[in-house]
C-alpha atoms as one frame of an Amber mdcrd trajectory, in Angstrom:
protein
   0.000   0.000   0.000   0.985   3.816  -0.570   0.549   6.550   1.853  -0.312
   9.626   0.049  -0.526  13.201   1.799  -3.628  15.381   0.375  -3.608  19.340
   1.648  -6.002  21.633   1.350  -8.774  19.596   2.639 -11.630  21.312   4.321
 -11.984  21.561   7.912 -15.852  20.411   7.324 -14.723  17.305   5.426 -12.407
  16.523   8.251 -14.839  17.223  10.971 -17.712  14.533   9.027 -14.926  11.842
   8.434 -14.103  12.182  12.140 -17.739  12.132  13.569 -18.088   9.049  10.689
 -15.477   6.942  11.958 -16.622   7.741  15.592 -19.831   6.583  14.929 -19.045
   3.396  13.137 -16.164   2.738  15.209 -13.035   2.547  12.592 -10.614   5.069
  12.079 -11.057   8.106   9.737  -8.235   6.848   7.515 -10.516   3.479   6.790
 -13.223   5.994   6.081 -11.318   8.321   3.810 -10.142   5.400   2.050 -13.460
   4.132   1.126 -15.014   7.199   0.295 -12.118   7.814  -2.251 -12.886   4.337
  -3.144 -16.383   5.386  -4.001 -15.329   8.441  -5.611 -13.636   6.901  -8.098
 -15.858   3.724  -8.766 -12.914   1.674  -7.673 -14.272  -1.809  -5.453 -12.921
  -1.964  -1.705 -11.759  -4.598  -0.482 -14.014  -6.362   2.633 -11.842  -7.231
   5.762 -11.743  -9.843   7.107 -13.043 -10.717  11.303 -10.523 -13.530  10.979
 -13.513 -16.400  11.289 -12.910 -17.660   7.721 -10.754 -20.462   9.084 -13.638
 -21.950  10.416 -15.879 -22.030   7.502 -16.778 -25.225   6.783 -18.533 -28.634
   7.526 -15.650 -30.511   9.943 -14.869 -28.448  13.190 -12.219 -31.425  13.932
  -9.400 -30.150  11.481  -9.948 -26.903  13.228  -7.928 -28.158  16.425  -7.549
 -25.942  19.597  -8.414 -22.686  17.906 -11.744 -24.164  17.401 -12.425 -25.925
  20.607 -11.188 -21.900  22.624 -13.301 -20.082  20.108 -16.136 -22.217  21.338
 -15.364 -21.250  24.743 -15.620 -17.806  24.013 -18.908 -18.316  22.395 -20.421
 -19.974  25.521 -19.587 -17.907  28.004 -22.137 -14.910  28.844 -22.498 -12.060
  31.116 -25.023 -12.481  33.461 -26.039  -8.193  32.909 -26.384  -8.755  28.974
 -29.148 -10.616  30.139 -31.102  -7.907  32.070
């Protein structure tokens, strides 16, 4: 990837790609980056939540990453529940 440097931006811009990111939770660069994305008709890429290993039908070639990711999955806080 290339970092580029763009000046003259205005401070409104900045100030909605801030409040943007803040509000979807990602930084203003990932929002910046897909907004020149959709500028120029160019596809972004989707990331990736890292769960793609486990697609599939057979959770035993998964090994230990499957069997702690389970785990995670079972355990619940009690105040989620009130």
């Amino acid at each position: 990837m290339t970092q580029v440097t763009v000046r003259n931006v205005d401070e409104a811009w900045v100030a909605k790609a801030k409040a943007e990111a803040g509000r979807r939770g990602v930084s203003m660069n990932a929002i910046l980056v897909e907004a020149l994305a959709k500028g120029l008709g160019v596809a972004v890429g989707k990331g990736s939540n890292g769960l793609e290993k486990f697609a599939g039908d057979s959770p035993d070639a998964f090994g230990p990453d499957w069997d702690e990711a389970m785990r995670e999955c079972a355990r619940v806080d009690p105040e989620d529940w009130q």
